[in-house]
Residue frames relative to the residue before (quaternion, step in Angstrom):
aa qw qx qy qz dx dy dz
X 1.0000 0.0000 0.0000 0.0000 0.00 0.00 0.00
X 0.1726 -0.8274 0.5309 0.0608 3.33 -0.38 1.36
X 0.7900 0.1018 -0.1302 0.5904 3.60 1.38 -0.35
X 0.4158 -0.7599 0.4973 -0.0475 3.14 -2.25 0.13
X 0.0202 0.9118 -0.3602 -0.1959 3.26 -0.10 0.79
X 0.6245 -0.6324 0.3433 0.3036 3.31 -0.44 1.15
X 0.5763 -0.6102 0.4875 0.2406 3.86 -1.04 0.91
X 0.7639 0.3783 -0.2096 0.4789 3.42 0.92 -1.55
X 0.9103 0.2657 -0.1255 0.2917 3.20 0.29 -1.08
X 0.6119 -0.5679 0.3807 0.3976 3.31 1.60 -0.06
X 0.7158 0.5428 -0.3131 0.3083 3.45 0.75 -1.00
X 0.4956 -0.3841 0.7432 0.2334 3.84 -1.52 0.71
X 0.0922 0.7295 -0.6398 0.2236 3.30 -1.24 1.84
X 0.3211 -0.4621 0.6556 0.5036 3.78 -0.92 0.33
X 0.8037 -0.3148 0.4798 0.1574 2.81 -2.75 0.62
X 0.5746 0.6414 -0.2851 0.4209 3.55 1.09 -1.39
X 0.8618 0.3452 -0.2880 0.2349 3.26 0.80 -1.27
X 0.7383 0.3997 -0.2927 0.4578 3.46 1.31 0.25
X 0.7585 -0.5574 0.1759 0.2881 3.22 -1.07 1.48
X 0.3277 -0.6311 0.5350 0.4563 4.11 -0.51 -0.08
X 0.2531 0.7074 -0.6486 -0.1220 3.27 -1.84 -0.52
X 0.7610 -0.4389 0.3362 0.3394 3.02 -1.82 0.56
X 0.5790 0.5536 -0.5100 0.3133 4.15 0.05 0.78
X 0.7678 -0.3742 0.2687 0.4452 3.81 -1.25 0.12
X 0.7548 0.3901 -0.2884 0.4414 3.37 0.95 -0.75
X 0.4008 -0.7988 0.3967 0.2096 3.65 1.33 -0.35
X 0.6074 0.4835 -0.1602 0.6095 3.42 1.88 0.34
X 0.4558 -0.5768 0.6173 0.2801 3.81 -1.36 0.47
X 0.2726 -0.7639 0.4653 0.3544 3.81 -0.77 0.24
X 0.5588 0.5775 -0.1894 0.5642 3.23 2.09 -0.09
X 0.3567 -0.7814 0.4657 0.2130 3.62 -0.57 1.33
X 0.7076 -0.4546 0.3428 0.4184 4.13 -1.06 0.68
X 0.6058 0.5574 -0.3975 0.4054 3.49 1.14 -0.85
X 0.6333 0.5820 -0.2490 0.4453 3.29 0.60 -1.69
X 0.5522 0.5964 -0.3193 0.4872 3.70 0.34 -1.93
X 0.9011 0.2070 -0.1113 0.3644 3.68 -0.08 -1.50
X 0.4210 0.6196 -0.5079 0.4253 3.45 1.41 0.57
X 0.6948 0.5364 -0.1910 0.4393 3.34 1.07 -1.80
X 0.7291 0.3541 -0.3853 0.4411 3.55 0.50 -0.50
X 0.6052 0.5241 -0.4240 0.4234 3.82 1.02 -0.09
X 0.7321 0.3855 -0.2554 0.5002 3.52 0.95 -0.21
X 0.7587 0.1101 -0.2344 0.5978 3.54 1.52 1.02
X 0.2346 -0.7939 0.5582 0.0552 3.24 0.55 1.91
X 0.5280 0.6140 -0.4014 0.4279 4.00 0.83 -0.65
X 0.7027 0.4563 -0.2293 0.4954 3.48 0.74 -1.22
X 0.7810 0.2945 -0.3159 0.4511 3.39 0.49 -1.01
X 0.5572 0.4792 -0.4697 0.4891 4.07 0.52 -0.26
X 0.5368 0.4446 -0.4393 0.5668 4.24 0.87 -0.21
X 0.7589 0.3467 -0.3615 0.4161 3.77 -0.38 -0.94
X 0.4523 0.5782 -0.4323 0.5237 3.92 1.17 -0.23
X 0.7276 0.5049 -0.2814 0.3693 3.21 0.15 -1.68
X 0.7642 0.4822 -0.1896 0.3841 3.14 0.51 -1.93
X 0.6986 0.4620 -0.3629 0.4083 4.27 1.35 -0.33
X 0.5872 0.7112 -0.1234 0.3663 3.00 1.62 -0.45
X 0.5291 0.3774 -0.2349 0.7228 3.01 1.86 -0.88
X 0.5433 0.5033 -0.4527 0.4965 4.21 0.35 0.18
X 0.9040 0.0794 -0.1376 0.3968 3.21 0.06 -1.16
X 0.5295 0.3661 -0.5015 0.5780 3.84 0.46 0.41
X 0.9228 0.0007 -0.0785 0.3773 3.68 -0.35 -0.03
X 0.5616 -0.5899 0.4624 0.3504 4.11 0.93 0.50
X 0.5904 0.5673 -0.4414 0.3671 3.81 0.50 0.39
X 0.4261 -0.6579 0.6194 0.0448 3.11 -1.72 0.65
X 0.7415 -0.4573 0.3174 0.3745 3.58 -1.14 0.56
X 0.6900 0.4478 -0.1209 0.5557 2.95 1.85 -1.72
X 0.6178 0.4195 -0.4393 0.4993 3.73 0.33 -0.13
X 0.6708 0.3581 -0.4171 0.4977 4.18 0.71 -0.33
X 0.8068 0.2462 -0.4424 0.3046 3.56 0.15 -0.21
X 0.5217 0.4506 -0.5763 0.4390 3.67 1.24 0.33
X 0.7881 0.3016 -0.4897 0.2195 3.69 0.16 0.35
X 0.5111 0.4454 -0.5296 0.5098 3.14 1.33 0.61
X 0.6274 0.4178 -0.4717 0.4575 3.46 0.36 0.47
X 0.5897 0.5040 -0.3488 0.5259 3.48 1.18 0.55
X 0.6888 0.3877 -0.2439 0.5619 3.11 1.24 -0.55
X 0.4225 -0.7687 0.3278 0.3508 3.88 1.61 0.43
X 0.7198 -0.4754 0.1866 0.4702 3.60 1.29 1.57
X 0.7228 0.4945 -0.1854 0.4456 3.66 1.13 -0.22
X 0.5543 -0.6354 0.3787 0.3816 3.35 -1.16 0.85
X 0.7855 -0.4302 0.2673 0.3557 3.57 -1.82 1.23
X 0.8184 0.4834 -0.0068 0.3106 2.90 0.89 -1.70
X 0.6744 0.0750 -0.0562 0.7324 3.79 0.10 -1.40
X 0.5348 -0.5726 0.6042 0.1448 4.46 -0.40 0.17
X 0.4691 0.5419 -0.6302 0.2985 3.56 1.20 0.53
X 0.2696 -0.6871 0.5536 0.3856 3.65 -1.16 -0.09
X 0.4982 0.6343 -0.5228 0.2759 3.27 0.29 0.64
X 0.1788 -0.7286 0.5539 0.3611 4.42 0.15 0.95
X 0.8373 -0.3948 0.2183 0.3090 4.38 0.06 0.74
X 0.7121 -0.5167 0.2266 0.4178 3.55 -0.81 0.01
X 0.7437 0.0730 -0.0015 0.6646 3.87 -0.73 0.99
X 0.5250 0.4739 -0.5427 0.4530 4.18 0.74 0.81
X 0.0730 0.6567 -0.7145 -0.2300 3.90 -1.17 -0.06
X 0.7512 0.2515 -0.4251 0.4378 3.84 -0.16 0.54
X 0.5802 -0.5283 0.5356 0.3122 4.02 -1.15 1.11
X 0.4141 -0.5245 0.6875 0.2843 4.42 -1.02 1.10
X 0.3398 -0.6291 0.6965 0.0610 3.44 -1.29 1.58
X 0.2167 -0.7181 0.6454 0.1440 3.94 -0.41 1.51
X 0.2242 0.6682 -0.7067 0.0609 3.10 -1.98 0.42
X 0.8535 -0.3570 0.2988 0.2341 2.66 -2.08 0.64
X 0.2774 -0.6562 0.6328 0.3033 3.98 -0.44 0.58
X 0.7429 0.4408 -0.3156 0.3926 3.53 -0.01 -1.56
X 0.8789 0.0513 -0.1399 0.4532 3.79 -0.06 -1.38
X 0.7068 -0.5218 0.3503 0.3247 3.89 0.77 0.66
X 0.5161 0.7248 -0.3489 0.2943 3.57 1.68 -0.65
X 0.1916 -0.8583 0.4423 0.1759 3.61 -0.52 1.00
X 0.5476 -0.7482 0.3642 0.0875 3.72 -1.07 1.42
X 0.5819 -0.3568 0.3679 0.6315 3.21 1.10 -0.84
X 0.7430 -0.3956 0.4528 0.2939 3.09 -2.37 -0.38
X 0.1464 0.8375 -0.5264 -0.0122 3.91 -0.31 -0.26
X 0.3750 -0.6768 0.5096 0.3764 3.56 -0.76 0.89
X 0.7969 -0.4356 0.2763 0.3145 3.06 -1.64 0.33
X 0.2818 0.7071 -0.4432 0.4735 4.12 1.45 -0.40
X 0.8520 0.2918 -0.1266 0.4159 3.04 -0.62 -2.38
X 0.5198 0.6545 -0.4555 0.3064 3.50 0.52 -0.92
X 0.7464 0.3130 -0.2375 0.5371 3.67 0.55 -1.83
X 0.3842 0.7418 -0.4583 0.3035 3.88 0.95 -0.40
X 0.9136 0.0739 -0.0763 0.3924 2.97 0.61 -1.53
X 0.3189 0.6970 -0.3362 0.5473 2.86 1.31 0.96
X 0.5586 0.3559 -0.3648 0.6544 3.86 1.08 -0.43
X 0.7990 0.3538 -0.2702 0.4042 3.45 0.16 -1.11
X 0.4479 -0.8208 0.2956 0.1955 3.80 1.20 0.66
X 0.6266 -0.5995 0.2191 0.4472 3.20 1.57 1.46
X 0.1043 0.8848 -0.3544 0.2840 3.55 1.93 0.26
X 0.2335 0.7339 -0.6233 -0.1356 3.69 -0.01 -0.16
X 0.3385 0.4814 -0.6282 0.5090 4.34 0.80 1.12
X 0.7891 0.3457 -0.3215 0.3930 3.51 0.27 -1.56
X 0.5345 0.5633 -0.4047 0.4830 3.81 1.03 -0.15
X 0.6309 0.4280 -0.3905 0.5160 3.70 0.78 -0.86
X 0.8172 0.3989 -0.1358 0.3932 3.61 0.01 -1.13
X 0.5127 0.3581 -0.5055 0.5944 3.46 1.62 0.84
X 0.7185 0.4336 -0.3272 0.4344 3.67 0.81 -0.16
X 0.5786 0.4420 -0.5090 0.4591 3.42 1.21 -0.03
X 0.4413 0.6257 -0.4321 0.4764 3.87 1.30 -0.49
X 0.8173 0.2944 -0.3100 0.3863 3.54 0.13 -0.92
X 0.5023 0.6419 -0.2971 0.4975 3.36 1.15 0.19
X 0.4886 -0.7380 0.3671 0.2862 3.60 1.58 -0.33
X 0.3626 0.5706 -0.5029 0.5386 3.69 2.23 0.46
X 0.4947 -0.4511 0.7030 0.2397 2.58 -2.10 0.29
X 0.5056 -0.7689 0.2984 0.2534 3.83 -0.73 1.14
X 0.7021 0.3863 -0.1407 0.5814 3.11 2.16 -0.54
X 0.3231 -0.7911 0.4363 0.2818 3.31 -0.90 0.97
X 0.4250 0.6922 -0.3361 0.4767 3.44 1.20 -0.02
X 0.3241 -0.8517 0.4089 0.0490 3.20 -0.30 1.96
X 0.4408 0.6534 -0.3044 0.5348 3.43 1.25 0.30
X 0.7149 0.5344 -0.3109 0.3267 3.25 0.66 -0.96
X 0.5527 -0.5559 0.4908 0.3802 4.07 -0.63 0.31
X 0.3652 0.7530 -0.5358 0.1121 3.48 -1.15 0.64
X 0.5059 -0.6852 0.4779 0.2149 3.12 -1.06 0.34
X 0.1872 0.8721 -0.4316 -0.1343 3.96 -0.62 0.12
X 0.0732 0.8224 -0.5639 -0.0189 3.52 -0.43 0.71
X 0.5826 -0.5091 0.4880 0.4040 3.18 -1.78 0.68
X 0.4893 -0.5706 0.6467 0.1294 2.85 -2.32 0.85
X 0.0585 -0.6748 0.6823 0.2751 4.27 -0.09 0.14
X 0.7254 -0.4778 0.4005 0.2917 3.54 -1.78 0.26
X 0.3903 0.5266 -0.5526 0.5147 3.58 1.33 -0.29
X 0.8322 0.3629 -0.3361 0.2508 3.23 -0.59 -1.64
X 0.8448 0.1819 -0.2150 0.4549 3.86 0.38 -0.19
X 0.4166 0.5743 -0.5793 0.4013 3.93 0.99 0.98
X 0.7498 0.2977 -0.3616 0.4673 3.43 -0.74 1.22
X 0.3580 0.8021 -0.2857 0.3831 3.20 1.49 0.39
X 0.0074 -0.8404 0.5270 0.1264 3.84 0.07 0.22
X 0.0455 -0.7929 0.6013 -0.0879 3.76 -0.77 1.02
């Protein structure tokens, strides 16, 4: 089969013009034109079917595996419990393992880059929390550092 006639539009197409996929026939029934008409006239739709390949292929999830674990995690991020996934975001950054790919949970977009500066580290995580705590990150009295008092504002509501 060297051609195709498109579902939407009716038209007799080479093969070329319509996308592959994984089914019996091994073809869309909808030419690339069409495909990219429909998703311009429902940015909602097309920013889901992103969402929804993305969670497949970077980490093996489904629409349904993210919202049962944010419904395990009671709609809110792993970390600080806001339920908001961050500015100009509508789905919570799925954390995970760099090294073995294992995924951690949901996490709004904050914690996400959080632990990401600190390089999923959990030294460079201690030794930003002994900092906020008013230690010096190194116990090595040689080492350069700064210390300043903490007043009770700055660390009541704190959990340790």
């Amino acid at each position: 089969m060297t051609e195709q006639a498109c579902r939407q539009c009716g038209l007799v197409q080479p093969i070329s013009n319509f996308r592959t996929v994984n089914t019996k026939h091994g073809r869309y029934r909808t030419c690339k034109t069409c495909c990219r008409k429909r998703s311009k006239n429902n940015p909602e739709q097309l920013a889901f079917s992103y969402w929804k390949s993305k969670l497949k292929r970077a980490y093996g999830l489904t629409p349904e595996d993210y919202y049962q674990m944010l419904e395990d995690q009671n709609g809110c991020c792993a970390i600080c419990g806001t339920t908001c996934p961050g500015a100009n975001r509508l789905y919570f950054c799925v954390d995970h393992c760099h090294l073995t790919g294992t995924v951690r949970g949901l996490l709004c977009s904050s914690c996400n880059i959080g632990i990401g500066n600190l390089k999923d580290s959990r030294r460079l995580l201690y030794n930003a929390l002994k900092y906020l705590n008013g230690k010096p990150a190194s116990d090595d009295a040689d080492a350069p550092c700064v210390t300043f008092q903490r007043s009770e504002k700055d660390v009541e509501g704190l959990d340790f």
